[in-house]
N, C-alpha and C positions, 0 to 999 in steps of 0.2 A: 453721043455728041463729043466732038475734038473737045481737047481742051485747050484753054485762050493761051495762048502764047507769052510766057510771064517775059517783059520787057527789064529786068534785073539780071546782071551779070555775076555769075560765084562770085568771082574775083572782089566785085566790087561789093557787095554784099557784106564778105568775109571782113573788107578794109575795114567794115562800116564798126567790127570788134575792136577796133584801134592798134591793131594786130600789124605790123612792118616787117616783121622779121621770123621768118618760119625755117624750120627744122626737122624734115620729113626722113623718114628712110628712104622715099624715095623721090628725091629733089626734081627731077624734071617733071613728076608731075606738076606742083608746084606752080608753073609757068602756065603749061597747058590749058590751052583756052579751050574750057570745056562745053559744050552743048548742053545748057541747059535744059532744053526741051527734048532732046535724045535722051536723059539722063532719067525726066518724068517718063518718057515712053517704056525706059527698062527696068523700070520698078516691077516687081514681082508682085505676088498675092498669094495668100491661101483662105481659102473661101472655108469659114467655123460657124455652120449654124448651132444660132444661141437661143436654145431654145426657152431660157427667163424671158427673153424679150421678144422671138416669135420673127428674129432676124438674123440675115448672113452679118458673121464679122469679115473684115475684112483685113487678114495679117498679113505685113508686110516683111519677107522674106530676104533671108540673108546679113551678114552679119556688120555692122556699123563702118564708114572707112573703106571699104571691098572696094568701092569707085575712085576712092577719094585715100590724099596723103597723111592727113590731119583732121583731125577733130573739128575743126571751125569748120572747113568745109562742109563736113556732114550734119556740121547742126545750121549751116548755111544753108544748104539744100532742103532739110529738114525747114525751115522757116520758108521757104519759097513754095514747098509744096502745101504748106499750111495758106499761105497768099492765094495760091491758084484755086485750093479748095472751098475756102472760104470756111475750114474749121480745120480740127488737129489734124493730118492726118496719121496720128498711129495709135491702131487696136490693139490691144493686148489678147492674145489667145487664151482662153480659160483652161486651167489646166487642172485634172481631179487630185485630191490629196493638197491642192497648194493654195492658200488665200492670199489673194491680192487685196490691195484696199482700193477698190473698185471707184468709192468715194473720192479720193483723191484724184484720182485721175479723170474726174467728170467735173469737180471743182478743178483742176488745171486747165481744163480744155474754158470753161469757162470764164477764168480771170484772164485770162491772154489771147485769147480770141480776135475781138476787137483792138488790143493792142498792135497783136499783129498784123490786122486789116488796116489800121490807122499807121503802121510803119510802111506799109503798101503804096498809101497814097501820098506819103510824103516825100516818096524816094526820087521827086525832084527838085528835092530842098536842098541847100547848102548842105555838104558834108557834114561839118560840126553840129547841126540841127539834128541830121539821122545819126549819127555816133550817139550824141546823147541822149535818145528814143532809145538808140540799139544798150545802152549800159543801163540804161534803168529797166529795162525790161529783164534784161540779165542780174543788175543784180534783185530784184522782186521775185524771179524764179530759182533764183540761190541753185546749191551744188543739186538738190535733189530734184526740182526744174529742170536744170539740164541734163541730167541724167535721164527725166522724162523724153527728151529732144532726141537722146542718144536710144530710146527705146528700152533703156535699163526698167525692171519690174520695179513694184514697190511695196514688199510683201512687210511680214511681222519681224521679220529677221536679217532686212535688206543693210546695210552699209553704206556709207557715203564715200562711194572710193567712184572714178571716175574709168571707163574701157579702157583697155590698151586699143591700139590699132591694131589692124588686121594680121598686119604683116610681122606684131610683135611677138603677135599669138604665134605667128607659123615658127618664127624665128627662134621660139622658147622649146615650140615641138620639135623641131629640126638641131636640137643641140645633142653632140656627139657624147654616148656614155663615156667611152675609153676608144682613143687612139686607134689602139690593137685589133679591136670589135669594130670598128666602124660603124657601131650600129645607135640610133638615133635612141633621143627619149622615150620618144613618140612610138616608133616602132617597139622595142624593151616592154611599154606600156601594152601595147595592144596584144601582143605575145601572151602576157599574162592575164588578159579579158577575154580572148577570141573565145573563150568555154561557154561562154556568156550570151544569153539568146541562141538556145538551141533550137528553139521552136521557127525562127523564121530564119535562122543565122546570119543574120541581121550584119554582124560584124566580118564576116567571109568563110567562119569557120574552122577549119584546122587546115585548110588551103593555105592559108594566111603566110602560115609558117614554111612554106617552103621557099627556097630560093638561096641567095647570097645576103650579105648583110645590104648591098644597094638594092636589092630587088624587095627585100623587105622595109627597107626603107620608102620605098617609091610607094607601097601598097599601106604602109601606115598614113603618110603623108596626102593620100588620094580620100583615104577615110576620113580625116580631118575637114579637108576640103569641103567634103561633101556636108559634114556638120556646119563648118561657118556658110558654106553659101546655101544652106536647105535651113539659116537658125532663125527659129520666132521667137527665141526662149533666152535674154542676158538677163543675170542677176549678179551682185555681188552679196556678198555675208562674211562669215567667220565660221570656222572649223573650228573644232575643241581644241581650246588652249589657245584662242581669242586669232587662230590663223586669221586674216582676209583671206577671201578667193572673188573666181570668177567664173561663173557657169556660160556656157553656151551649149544652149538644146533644138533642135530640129522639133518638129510639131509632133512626132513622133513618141518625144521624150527623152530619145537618145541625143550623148553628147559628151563634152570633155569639160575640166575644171584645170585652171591656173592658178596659182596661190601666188598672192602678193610679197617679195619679200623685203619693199621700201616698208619699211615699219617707221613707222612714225616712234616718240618716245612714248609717246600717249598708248598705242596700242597697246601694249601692258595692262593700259587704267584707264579702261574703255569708258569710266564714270565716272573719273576724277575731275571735280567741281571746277579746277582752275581754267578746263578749258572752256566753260559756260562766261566767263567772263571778259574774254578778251575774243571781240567778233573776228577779226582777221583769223587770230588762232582755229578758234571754232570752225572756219571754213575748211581750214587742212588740214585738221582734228575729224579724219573722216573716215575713223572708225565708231564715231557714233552709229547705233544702231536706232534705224526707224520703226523702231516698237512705239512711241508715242503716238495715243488717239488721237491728239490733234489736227482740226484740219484747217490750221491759218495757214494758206500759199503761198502767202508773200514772206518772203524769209526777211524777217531787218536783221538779220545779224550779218548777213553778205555785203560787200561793197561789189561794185562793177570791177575791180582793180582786181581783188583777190578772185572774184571768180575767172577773169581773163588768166591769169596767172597760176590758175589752177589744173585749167585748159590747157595751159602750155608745159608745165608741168608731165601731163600726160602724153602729150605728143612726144616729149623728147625726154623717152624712159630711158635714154642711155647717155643721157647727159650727169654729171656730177651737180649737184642740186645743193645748196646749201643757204638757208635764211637763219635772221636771230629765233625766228618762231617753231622752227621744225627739222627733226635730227636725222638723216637716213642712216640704215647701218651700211648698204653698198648701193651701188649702183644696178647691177643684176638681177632688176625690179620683178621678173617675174616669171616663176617655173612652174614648167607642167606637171601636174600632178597624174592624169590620167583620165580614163574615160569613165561613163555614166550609163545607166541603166532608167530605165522611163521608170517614174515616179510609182512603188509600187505596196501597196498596203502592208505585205508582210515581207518587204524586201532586206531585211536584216537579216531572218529569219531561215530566208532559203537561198543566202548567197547573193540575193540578186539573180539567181539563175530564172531564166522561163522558154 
C-alpha cells in the first residue's frame, strides 16, 4: 500500500521551531524546496529479526543530516514520518555485548505518539497555535527526546551531547596532518587499522596503502562514506578521562569515533551538584551521563528556548559560541579519533584483530 501523501511542507514544519535564521555548511540547501514525499520513498531499511518478539525490525539506515543541512530539518522530517506512520518511526537494531534501555524507548514512542498525531491535525491552525504545540512537545522531550528523533542510542553510558552533521563528520576526517604529507586524518587513521579484520578484510587490507597521499586520501575518505551512509549504530559517551565522543557504526559493527572537543567547564565534574540546579544550565551541562533508572520522559528541567538553542548550537559548530551559562575552550568542536571494530567479547585481549 502507497503511502498517503503528507500535505506538510519541511520548510514550514521546521518554522513551526520558531527557527528564522539558519547557518548550514551548506547554505543553498537551506532554500531548497525539498520533496517531501521523494524524501519518505528514499528512506532505506535493514530488515533485524528479533527473535524476543518473533518479528522483523525495521533499521533505518544511514547517518542523520545525509539529506538534509541542519538538525531541525531532520528532526522535521523525522516528525512527518512519525505523522504519515501513525507511530515512531525509528528502531533501534539490537546489538550483542551492548544494552540499550529498551524501556525507554517504548515509553518514548508512547508519550508522544498522540502528540504528534494531534500536531498533525492542527497543522491548519494559526502559526502561533502550532509553534506552541511544536515547543511544548520539544521541551517535554528535553535534550535526550531529541536525540531519540536524531536516532542517538540510549545505553548505560550514553551522554547528552547532541550529532554533529554529516558533513562535520566528513570535514573533521578530511583535516590535513601536515602540509608537507598532504595526507588526511582519516587516511593516517586507516593506515594504522587496515591490519584489522583479516578474516574478511573488511577494511581493503594492505591494498589500502598504496598509492599517493591523494589516492590514499580518496580511499580513506570512500570508507568513511560507506560507514555514515551504511550507519544504524550513533551513540555518544565519554572516553577515560571523562573525553565526550561520537560513534557511528554500520549493522555490521564496524565504524569510526569523533571526540568532542567543546568542553564545557562542567565536563571535568561530570557530577557537580551545581549543575542540578539551575534548568537552562543542566540542558548544556551535557555531559551528564544516562546511567539513571529512571524512566519519567517528560524532562521539566528543559525549556523549549534552551532546547531550540541547543539545536542550534549544534548546527553551527564553527561558530564562536559564548553564554553566561557555558565556557568553550575553542571552536574546533570536533576531531577524528579513528575507526572501530564490531563489538567483541575479548576484543582488548586480541587487538581487536579477527
Amino acid at each position: 500500500m502507497d503511502p498517503t501523501p503528507i500535505p506538510i511542507t519541511l520548510n514550514y514544519l521546521k518554522s513551526c521551531f520558531g527557527v528564522n535564521n539558519f547557518t548550514s555548511v551548506d547554505d543553498h540547501q537551506t532554500d531548497k524546496n525539498l520533496d517531501i514525499q521523494e524524501l519518505i520513498n528514499n528512506v532505506r531499511y535493514f530488515d533485524q529479526h528479533d527473535e524476543s518478539k518473533g518479528c522483523i525490525r525495521k533499521i533505518m539506515i544511514g547517518y542523520p543530516t545525509r539529506s538534509f543541512s541542519n538538525l531541525f530539518e531532520e528532526i522535521a522530517f523525522i516528525w512527518i514520518l512519525w505523522m504519515e506512520q501513525n507511530q515512531f518511526p525509528i528502531q533501534f537494531q539490537k546489538f550483542t555485548l551492548l544494552e540499550d534501555d529498551w524501556h525507554y524507548y517504548s515509553m518514548f514512542e508512547e508519550t508522544f505518539t498522540n502528540r504528534i498525531l494531534a500536531l498533525k491535525q492542527a497543522m491548519d491552525q494559526e502559526i502561533p497555535h502550532i509553534q506552541e504545540m511544536v515547543h511544548s512537545i520539544i521541551r517535554d522531550m528535553g535534550l535526550r527526546g531529541i536525540q531519540t528523533c536524531l536516532r542517538m542510542r540510549k545505553t548505560v553510558g550514553s551522554i547528552r551531547y547532541l550529532i554533529p552533521t554529516y558533513s562535520a563528520l566528513v570535514t573533521a576526517f578530511c583535516r590535513v596532518l601536515e602540509p608537507s604529507s598532504g595526507l588526511t586524518v582519516g587516511a593516517r587513521a586507516l593506515a594504522k587499522h587496515c591490519h584489522r579484520s583479516e578474516t574478511d578484510k573488511w577494511w581493503g587490507g594492505s591494498n589500502i596503502l598504496k598509492g599517493n597521499a591523494q589516492q590514499k586520501n580518496k580511499t580513506a575518505l570512500s570508507i568513511l562514506s560507506k560507514i555514515l551512509d551504511e550507519a544504524t549504530f550513533i551513540n555518544s559517551h565519554t572516553l577515560p578521562h571523562n573525553v565526550p565522543c561520537i560513534e557511528v557504526r554500520n549493522h555490521e559493527g564496524y565504524g569510526s569515533r569523533w571526540i568532542y572537543k567543546r568542553h564545557l567547564s562542567s565536563h571535568h565534574h561530570p557530577h557537580n551538584n551545581t549543575e542540578n540546579n539551575n534548568p537552562r544550565m543542566m540542558h548544556h551541562t551535557t555531559s551528564l551521563v544516562d546511567s539513571s533508572t529512571s524512566h519519567n520522559i517528560i524532562d521539566v528541567s528543559t525549556t523549549s528556548e534552551s532546547a531550540v538553542e541547543a539545536i542550534n548550537h549544534s548546527n553551527n559548530r564553527c561558530s564562536s559560541i559564548s553564554t553566561s551559562s557555558m565556557c568553550y575552550e575553542d571552536d574546533n568542536q570536533i576531531i577524528f579519533r579513528g575507526f572501530l571494530e564490531p563489538y567483541q567479547a575479548n576484543g582488548h585481549e586480541s587487538g581487536w584483530k579477527h
